[in-house]
Each structure stands twice: as C-alpha cells, then as structure tokens.
MMTF fields as JSON, N, C-alpha, C and O atoms, coordinates in Angstrom:
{
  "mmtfVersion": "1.0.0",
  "mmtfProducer": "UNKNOWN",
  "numBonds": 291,
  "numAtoms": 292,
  "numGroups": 73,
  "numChains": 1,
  "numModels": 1,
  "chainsPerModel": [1],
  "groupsPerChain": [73],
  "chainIdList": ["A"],
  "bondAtomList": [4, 2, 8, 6, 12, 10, 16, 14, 20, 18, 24, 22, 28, 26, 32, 30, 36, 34, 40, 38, 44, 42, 48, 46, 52, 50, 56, 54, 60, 58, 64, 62, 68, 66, 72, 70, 76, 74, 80, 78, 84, 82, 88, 86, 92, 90, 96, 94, 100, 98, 104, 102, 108, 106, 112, 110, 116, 114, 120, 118, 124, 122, 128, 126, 132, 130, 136, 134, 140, 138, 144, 142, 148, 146, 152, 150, 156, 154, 160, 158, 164, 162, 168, 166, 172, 170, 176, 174, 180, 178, 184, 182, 188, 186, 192, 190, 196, 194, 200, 198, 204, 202, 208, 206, 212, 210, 216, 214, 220, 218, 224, 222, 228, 226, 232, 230, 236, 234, 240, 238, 244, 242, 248, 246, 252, 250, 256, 254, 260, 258, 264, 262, 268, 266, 272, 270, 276, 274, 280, 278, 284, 282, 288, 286],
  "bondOrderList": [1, 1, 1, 1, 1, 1, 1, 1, 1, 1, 1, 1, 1, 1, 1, 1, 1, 1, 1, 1, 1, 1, 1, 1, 1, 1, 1, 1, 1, 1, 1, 1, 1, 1, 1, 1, 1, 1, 1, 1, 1, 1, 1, 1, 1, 1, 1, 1, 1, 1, 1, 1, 1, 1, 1, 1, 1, 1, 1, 1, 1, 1, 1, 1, 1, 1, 1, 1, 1, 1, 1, 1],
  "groupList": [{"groupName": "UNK", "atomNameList": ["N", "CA", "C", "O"], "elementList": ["N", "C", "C", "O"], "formalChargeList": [0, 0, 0, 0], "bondAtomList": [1, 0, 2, 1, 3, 2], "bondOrderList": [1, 1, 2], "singleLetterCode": "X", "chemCompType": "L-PEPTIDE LINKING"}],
  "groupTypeList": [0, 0, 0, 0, 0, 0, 0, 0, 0, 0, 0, 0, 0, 0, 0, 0, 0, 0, 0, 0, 0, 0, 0, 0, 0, 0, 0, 0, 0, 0, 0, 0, 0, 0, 0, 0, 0, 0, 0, 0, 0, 0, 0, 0, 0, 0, 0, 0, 0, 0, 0, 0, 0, 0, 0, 0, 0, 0, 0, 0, 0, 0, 0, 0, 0, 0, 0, 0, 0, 0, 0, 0, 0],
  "groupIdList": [1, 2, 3, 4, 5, 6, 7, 8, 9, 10, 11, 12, 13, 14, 15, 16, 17, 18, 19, 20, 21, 22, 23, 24, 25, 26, 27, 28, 29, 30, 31, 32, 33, 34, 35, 36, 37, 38, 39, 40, 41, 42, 43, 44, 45, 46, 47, 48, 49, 50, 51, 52, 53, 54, 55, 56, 57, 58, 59, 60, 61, 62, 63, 64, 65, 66, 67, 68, 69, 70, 71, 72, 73],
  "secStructList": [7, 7, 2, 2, 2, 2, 0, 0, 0, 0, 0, 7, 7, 2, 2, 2, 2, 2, 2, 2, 2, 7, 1, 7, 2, 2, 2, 2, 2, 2, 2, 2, 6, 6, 1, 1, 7, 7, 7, 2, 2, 2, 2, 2, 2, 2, 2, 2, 2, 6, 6, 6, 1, 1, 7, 4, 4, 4, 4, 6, 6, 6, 1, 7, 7, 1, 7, 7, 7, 6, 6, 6, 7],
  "xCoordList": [88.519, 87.748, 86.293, 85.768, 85.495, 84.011, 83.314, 83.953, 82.144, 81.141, 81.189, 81.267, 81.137, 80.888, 81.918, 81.64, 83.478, 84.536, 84.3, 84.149, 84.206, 83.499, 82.694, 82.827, 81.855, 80.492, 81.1, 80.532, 81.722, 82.614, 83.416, 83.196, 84.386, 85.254, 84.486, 84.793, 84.085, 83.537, 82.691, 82.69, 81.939, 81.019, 79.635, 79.105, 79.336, 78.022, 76.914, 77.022, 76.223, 74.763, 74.321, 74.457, 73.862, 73.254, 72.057, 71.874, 71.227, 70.487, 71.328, 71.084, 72.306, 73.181, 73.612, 73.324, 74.113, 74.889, 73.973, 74.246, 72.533, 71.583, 71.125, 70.508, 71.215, 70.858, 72.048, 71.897, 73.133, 74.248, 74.157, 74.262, 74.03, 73.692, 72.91, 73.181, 71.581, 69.818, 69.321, 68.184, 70.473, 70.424, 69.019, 69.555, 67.995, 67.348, 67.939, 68.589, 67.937, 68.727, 68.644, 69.565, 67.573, 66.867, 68.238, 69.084, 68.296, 69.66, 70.673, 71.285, 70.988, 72.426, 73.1, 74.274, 71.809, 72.471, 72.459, 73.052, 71.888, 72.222, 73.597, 74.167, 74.245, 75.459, 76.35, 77.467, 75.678, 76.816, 77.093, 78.238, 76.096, 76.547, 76.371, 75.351, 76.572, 76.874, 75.884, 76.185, 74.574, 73.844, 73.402, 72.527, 74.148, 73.797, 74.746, 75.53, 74.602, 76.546, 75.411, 74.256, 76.296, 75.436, 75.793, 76.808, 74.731, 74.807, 75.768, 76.479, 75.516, 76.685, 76.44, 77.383, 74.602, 74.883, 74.967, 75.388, 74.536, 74.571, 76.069, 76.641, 76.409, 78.258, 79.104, 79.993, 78.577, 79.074, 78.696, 79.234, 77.601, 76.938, 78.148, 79.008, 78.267, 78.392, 80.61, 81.22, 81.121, 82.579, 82.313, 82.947, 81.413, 81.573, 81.761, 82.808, 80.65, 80.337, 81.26, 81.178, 82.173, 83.625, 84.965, 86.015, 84.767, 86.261, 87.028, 88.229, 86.623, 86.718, 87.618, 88.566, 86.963, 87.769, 87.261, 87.83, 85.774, 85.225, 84.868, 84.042, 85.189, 85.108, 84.439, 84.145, 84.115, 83.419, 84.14, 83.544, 85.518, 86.388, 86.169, 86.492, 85.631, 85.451, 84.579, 84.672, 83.329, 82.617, 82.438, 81.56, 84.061, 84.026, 85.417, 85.813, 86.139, 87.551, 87.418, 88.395, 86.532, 85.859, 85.548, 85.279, 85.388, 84.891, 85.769, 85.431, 86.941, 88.431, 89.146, 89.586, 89.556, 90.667, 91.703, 91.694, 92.746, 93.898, 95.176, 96.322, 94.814, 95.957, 95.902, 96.368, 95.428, 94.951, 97.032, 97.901, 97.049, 98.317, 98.054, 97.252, 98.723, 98.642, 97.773, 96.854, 98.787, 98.066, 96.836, 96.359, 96.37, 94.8, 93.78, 92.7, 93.985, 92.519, 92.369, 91.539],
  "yCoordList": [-35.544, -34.351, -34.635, -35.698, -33.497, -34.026, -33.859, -33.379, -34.174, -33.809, -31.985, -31.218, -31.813, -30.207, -29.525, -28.638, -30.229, -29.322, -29.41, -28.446, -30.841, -31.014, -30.332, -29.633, -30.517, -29.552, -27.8, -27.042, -27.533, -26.664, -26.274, -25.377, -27.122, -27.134, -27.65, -27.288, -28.02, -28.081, -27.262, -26.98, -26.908, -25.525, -26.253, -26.029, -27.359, -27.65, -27.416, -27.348, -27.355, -27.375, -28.673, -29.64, -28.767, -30.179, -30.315, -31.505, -29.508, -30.076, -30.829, -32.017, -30.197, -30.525, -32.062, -33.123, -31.993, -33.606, -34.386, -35.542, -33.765, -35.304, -35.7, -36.759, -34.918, -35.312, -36.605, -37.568, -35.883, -37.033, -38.334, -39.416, -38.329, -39.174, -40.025, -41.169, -39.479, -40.136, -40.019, -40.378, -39.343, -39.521, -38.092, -36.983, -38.064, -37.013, -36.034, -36.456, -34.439, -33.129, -33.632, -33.987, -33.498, -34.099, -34.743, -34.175, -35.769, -36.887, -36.035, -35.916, -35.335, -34.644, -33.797, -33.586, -33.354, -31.968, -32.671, -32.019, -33.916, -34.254, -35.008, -35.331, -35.355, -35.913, -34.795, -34.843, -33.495, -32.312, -31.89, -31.442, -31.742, -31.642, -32.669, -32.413, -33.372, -34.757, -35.487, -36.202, -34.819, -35.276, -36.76, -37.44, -37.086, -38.739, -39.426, -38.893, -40.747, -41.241, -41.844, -42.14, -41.964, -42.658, -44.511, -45.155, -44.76, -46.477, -46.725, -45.929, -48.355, -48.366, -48.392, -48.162, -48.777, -48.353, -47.145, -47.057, -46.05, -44.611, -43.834, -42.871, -44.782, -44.526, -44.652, -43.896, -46.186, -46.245, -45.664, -45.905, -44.684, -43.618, -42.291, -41.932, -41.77, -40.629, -40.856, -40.026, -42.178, -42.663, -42.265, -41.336, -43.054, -42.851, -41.24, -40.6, -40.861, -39.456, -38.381, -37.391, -38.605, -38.015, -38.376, -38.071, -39.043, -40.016, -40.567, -40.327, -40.98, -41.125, -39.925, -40.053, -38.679, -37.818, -37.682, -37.336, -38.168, -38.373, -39.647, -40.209, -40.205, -41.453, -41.804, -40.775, -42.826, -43.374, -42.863, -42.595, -42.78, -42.276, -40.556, -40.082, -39.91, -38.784, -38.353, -37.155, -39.199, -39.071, -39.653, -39.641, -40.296, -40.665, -39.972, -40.098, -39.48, -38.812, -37.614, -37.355, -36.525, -35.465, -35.882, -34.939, -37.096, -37.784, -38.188, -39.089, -38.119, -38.179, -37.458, -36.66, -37.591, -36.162, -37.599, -38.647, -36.9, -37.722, -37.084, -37.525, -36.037, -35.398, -36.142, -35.517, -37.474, -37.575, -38.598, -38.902, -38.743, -39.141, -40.746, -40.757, -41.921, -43.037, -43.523, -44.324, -42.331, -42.921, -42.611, -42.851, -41.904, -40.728, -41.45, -41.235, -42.359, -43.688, -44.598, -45.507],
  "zCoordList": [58.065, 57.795, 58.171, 57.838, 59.009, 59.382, 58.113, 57.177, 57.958, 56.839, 56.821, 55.861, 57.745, 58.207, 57.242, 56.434, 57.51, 56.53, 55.427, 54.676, 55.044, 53.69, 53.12, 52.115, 53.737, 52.889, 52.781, 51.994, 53.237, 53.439, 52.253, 51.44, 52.315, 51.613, 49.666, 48.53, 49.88, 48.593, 47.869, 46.671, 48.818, 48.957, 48.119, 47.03, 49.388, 48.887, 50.017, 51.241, 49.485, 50.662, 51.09, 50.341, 52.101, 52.598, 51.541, 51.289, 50.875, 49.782, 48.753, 48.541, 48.106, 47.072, 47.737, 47.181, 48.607, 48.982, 49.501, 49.827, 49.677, 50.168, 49.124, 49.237, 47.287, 46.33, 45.37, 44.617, 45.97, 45.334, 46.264, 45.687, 47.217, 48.28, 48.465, 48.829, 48.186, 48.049, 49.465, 49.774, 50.612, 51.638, 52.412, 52.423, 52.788, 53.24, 53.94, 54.896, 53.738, 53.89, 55.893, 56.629, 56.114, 57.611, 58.065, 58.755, 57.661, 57.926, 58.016, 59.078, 56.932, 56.377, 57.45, 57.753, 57.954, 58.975, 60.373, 61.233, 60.813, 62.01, 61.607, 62.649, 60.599, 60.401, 60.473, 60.989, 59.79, 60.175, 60.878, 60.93, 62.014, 63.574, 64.174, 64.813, 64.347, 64.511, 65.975, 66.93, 65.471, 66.476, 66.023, 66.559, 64.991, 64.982, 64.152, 63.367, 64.405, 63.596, 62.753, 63.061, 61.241, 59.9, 60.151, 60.416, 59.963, 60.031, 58.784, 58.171, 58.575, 57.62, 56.58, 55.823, 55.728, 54.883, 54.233, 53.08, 54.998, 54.467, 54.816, 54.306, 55.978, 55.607, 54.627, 54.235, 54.079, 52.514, 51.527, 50.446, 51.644, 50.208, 51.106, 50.301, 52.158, 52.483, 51.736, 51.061, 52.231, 52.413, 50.39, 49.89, 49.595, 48.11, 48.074, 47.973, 48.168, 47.682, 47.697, 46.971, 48.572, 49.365, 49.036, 49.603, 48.074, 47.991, 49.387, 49.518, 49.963, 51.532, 52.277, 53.051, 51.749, 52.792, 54.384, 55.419, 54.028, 55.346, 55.827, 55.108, 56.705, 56.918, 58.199, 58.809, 58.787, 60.153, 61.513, 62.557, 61.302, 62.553, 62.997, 64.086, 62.018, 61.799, 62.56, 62.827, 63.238, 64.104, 65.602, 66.464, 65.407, 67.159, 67.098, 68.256, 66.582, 67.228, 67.651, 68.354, 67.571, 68.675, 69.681, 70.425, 70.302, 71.835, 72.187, 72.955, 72.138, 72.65, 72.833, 72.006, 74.384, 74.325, 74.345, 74.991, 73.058, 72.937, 73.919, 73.826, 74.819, 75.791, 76.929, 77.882, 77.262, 78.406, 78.898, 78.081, 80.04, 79.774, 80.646, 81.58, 80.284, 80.476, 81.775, 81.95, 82.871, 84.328, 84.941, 86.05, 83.748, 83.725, 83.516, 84.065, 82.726, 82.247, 83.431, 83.41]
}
C-alpha cells in the first residue's frame, strides 16, 4: 500500500501523520507523491506508524513494469 492509500484509507492528513511521525508535513507530501524515497531512519518511523502496511518496496514497485516478458530485458 503507498503512503498515498494510506493516508487515504485512514483518513488522515499529512499534518495528522507528520505529527505521529515527528516527520515535517514538507517531507510527508513528497513521500506521498513520491517525489522522494524516505531514508531509513524515517522509514522506520513511517514502517511503525503504519503497522507496516506501508513499507520500502512501496516506493520502488511503481518503477517496474512487471509485464515485461523474459526476452524483453
């Protein structure tokens, strides 16, 4: 799940989750559109805060097309 569904699905605001977080709103929304991947230790506040519904893979498996077929790479 991205942060994006999350925040979503929980129905929080990027204020609300940069406060459980400690993480700056600034930060929050380039993680929600994913104009930047979270280092690790704010991966491990974002992986807590979530019960790991969102995790590190969450932001490189949109940069994959998994249709591609063996003899294509």
């Amino acid at each position: 799940m991205t942060l994006n569904e999350y925040l979503k699905e929980n129905k929080l605001s990027v204020r609300a989750f940069s406060k459980i977080t400690d993480i700056p709103e600034a930060t929050i929304t380039k993680y929600k559109y994913k104009e930047r991947i979270p280092r690790p230790d704010l991966m491990e506040k974002i992986i807590l805060a979530t019960n790991a519904q969102v995790t590190p893979n969450d932001w490189y498996m949109h940069k994959f097309n998994f249709n591609l077929k063996r003899d294509q790479f």
